[in-house]
C-alpha positions in Angstrom: -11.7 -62.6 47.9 -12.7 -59.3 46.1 -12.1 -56.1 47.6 -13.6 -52.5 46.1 -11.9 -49.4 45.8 -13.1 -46.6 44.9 -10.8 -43.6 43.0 -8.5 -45.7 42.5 -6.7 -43.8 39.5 -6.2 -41.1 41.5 -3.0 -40.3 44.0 -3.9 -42.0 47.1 -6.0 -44.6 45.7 -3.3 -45.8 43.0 -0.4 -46.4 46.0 -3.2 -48.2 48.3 -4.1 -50.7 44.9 -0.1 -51.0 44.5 0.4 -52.6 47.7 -2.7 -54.7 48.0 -1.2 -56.3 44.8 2.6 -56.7 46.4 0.7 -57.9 50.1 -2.7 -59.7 49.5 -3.9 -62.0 47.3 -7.4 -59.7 47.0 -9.1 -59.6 43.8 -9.6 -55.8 43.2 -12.5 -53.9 42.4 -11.9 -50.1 40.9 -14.9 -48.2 40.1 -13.5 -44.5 39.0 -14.9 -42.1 36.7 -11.8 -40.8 36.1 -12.3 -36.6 36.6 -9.6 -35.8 38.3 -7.7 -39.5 38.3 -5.9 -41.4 34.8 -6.8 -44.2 32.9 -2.6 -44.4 32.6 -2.6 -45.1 36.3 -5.1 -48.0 35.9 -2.7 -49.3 33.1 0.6 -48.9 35.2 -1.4 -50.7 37.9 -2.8 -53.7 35.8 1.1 -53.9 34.2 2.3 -54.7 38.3 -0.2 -57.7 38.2 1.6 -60.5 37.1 -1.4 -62.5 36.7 -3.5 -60.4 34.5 -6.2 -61.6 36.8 -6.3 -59.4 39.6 -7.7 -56.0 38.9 -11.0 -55.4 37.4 -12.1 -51.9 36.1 -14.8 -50.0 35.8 -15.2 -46.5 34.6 -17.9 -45.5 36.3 -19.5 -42.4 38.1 -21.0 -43.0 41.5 -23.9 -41.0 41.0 -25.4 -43.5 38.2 -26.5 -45.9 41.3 -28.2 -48.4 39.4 -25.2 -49.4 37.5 -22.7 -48.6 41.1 -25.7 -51.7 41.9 -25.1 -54.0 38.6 -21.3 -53.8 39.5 -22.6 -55.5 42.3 -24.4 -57.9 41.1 -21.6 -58.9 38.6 -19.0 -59.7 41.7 -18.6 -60.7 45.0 -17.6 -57.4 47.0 -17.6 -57.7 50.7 -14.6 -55.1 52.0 -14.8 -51.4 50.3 -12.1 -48.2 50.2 -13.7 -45.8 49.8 -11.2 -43.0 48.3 -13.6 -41.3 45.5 -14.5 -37.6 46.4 -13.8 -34.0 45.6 -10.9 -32.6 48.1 -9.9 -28.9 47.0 -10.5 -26.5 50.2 -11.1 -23.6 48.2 -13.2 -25.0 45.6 -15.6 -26.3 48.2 -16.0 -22.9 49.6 -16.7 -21.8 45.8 -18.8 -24.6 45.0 -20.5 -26.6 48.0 -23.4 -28.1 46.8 -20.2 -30.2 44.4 -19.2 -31.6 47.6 -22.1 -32.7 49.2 -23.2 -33.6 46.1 -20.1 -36.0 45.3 -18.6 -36.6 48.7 -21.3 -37.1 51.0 -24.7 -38.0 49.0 -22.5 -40.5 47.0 -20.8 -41.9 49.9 -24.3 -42.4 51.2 -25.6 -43.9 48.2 -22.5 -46.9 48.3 -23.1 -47.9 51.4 -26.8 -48.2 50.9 -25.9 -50.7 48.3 -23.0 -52.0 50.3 -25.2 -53.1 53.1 -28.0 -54.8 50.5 -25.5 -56.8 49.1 -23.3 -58.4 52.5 -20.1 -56.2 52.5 -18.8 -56.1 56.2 -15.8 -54.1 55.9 -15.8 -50.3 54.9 -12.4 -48.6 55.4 -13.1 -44.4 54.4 -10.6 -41.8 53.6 -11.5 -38.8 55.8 -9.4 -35.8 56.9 -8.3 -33.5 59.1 -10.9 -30.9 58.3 -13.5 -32.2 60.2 -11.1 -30.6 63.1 -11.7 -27.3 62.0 -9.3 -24.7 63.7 -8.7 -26.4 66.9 -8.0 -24.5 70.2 -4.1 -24.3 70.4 -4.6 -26.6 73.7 -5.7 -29.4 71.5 -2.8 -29.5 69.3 -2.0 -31.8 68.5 -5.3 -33.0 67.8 -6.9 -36.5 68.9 -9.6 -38.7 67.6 -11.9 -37.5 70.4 -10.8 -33.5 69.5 -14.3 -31.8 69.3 -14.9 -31.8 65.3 -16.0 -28.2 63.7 -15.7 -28.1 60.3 -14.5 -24.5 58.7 -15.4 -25.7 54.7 -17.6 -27.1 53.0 -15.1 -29.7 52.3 -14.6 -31.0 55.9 -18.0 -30.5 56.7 -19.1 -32.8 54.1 -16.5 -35.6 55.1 -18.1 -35.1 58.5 -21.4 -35.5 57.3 -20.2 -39.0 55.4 -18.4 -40.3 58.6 -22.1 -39.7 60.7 -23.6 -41.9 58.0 -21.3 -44.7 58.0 -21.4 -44.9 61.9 -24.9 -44.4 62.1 -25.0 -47.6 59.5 -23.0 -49.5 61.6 -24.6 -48.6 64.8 -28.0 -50.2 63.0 -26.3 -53.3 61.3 -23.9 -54.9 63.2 -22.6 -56.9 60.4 -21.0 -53.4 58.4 -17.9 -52.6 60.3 -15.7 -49.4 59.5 -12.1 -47.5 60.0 -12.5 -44.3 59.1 -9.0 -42.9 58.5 -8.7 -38.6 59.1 -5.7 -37.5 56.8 -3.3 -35.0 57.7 -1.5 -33.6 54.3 -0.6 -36.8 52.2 2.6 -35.8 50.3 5.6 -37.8 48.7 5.4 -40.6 45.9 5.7 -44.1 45.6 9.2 -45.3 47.0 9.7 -47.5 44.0 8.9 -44.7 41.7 6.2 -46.5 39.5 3.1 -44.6 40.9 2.8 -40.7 42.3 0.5 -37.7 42.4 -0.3 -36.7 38.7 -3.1 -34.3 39.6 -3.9 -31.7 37.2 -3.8 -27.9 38.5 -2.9 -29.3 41.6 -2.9 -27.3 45.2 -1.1 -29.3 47.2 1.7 -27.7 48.8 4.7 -29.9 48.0 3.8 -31.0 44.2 2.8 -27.1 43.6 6.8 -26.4 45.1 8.4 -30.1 42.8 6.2 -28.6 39.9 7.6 -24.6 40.7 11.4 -26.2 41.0 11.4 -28.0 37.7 10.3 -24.6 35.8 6.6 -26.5 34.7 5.6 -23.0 37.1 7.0 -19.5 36.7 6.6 -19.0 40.2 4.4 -20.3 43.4 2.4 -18.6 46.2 2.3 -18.5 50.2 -1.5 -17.7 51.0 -1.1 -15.7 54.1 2.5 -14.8 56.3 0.5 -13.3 59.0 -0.8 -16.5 61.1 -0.4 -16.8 64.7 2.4 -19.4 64.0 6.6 -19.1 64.5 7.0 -17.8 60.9 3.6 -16.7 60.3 2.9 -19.3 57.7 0.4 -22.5 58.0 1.6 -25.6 59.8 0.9 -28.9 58.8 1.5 -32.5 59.6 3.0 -34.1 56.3 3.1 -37.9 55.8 4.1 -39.9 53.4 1.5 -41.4 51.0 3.1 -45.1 51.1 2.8 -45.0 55.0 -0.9 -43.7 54.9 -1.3 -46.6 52.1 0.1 -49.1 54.6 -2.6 -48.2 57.3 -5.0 -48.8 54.8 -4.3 -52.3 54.9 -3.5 -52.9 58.5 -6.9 -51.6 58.8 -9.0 -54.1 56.9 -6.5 -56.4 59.4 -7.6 -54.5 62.4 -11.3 -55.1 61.5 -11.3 -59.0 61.7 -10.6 -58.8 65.4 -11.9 -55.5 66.4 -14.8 -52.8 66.3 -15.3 -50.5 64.1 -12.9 -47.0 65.5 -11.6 -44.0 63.8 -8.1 -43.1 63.5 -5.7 -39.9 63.0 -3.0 -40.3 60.1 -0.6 -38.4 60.8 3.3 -37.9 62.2 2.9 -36.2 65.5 4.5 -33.0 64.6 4.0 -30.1 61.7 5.9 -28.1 59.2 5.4 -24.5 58.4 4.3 -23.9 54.7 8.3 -21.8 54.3 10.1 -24.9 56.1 8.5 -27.2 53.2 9.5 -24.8 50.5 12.8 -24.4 51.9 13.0 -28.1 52.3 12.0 -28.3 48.0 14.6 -25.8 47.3 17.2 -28.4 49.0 16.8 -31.4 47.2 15.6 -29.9 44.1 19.0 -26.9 44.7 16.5 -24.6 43.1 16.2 -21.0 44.2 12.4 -21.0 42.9 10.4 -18.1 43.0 8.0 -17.7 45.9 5.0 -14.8 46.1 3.5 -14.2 49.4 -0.5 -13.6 48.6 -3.6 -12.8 50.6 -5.3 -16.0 52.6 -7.5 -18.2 51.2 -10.4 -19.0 52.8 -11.0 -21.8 54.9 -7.2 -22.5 56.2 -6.9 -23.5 59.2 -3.3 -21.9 61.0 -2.1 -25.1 62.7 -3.3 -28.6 62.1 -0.9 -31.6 64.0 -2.2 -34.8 64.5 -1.9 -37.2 67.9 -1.3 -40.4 66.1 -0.8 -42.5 69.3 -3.9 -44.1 68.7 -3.0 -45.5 65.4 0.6 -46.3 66.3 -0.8 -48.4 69.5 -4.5 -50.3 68.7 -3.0 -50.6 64.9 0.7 -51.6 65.1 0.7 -49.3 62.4 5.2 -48.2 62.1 5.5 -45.1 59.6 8.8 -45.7 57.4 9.0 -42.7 55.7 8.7 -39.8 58.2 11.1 -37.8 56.8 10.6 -34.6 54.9 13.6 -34.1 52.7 12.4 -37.8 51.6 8.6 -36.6 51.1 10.0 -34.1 49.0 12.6 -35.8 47.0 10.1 -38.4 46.4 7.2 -35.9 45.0 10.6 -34.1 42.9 11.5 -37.7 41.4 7.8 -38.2 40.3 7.6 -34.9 38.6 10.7 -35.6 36.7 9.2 -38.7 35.1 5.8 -36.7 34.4 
């Protein structure tokens, strides 16, 4: 049985391939173009394969749709993941026609060719910035929480999940999960795979990087939210949990309809309380600038991830901050 993923060199697509190899017998697709993901990670993950067998790669943009098509034609793809997309907040706000462009016309695009050729499974990696900036009454926020994009980024994720229910709604043979992201953080337990992203933004690999001196110094982008310390709050999880509801979700779909579903822990962590929590494990008294905002933050983002934990069976392991850090530290060592 073959199974597609797309963006599979990059962070969260690399620990999702990882466990399909250690859990399921799938052959596996990776189409990835490789702009912001590494051909090193495709290596690490064909050396986990003890067949040789199992992983087939393409380097290949989604854009050029005829040959997304003749990749097709060459296999038997009936269950996607869709992970390839641009996902930096403040870059979408810069550059937004680059995320419609590559998140949501693309997207479009693979399902058009999905549905031509038989695939009945479609599992999407969405976010919490379809939420927006919720009303403090909705946090934490449900899968029924009124979605209002503030960036281009969320909006086009939002635009991508109308076109994947609208395709199910008019073929009822295409069955989806779409998964909403809180902030994905942390490495691969075993220490084999992590988040190599250059330039990156997120939160926790800017403070591993900051710790181990590979940055002077890092930034807080705004102390003067409407929060306990005046600093964002988010809802961290671990990337090997939010890789594990990957999988119980192409599970889910053989006996259930297509649904959406928050990833997240249920409660949040102030941007200070994660640097703090760096300093810790790393026992690192880094440098730490408090700048302007940047546009298109929302203050407070939590997820309600009752829904998951119940209609899924889905049991997070890792929901531990000091681990989520320590992890992320550990990979940055080996970098």
């Amino acid at each position: 049985m073959q199974i597609l993923v797309t963006g599979a060199a990059g962070y969260i697509g690399s620990h999702v391939v990882k466990q399909l190899l250690e859990q399921t017998d799938y052959e596996i697709i990776i189409i990835d173009n490789l702009c912001t993901g590494f051909e090193t990670t495709i290596n690490t993950l064909k050396s986990l394969d003890s067949t040789n067998k199992r992983i087939k790669y393409y380097n290949q943009n989604l854009s050029e749709w005829e040959k997304v098509e003749d990749i097709f034609k060459e296999n038997n793809i009936k269950e996607i993941i869709h992970f390839a997309a641009s996902l930096v907040v403040p870059e979408s706000v810069e550059q937004p026609l680059k995320y419609y462009l590559n998140n949501t016309a693309n997207t479009a695009n693979l399902i058009q060719i999905a549905t031509k050729y038989g695939v009945n499974k479609f599992i999407f990696s969405s976010t919490a910035a379809v939420y927006g900036e919720p009303n403090k009454e909705d946090i934490p926020v449900s899968e029924t929480t009124r979605t209002s994009p503030i960036n281009p980024y969320g909006s086009s994720k939002l635009f991508s999940e109308s076109v994947i229910k609208d395709t199910a709604f008019a073929n009822e043979t295409f069955k989806f999960v779409i998964l909403r992201y809180f902030n994905v953080a942390g490495a691969d337990v075993d220490g084999k795979i992590g988040q190599s992203t250059l330039n990156a933004t997120h939160l926790i690999k800017v403070a591993a990087e900051t710790a181990l001196n590979k940055r002077a110094k890092m930034s807080i982008f705004g102390d003067d939210y409407d929060t306990q310390d005046g600093t964002c709050i988010r809802d961290y999880i671990h990337v090997c949990d939010l890789a594990d509801a990957h999988l119980k979700a192409l599970k889910y779909l053989d006996t259930n309809p297509s649904d959406i579903f928050n990833c997240g822990y249920g409660y949040g962590y102030s941007v200070k309380e994660v640097i703090d929590t760096m300093k810790k494990v790393s026992n690192t008294d880094f440098k730490v600038d408090i700048v302007p905002r940047r546009a298109g933050d929302p203050s407070t983002l939590i997820s309600n991830n009752t829904k998951i934990k119940t209609k899924m069976n889905w049991t997070p392991k890792y929901n531990d901050l000091e681990l989520i850090c320590k992890t992320a530290l550990d990979w940055e060592k080996n970098l």
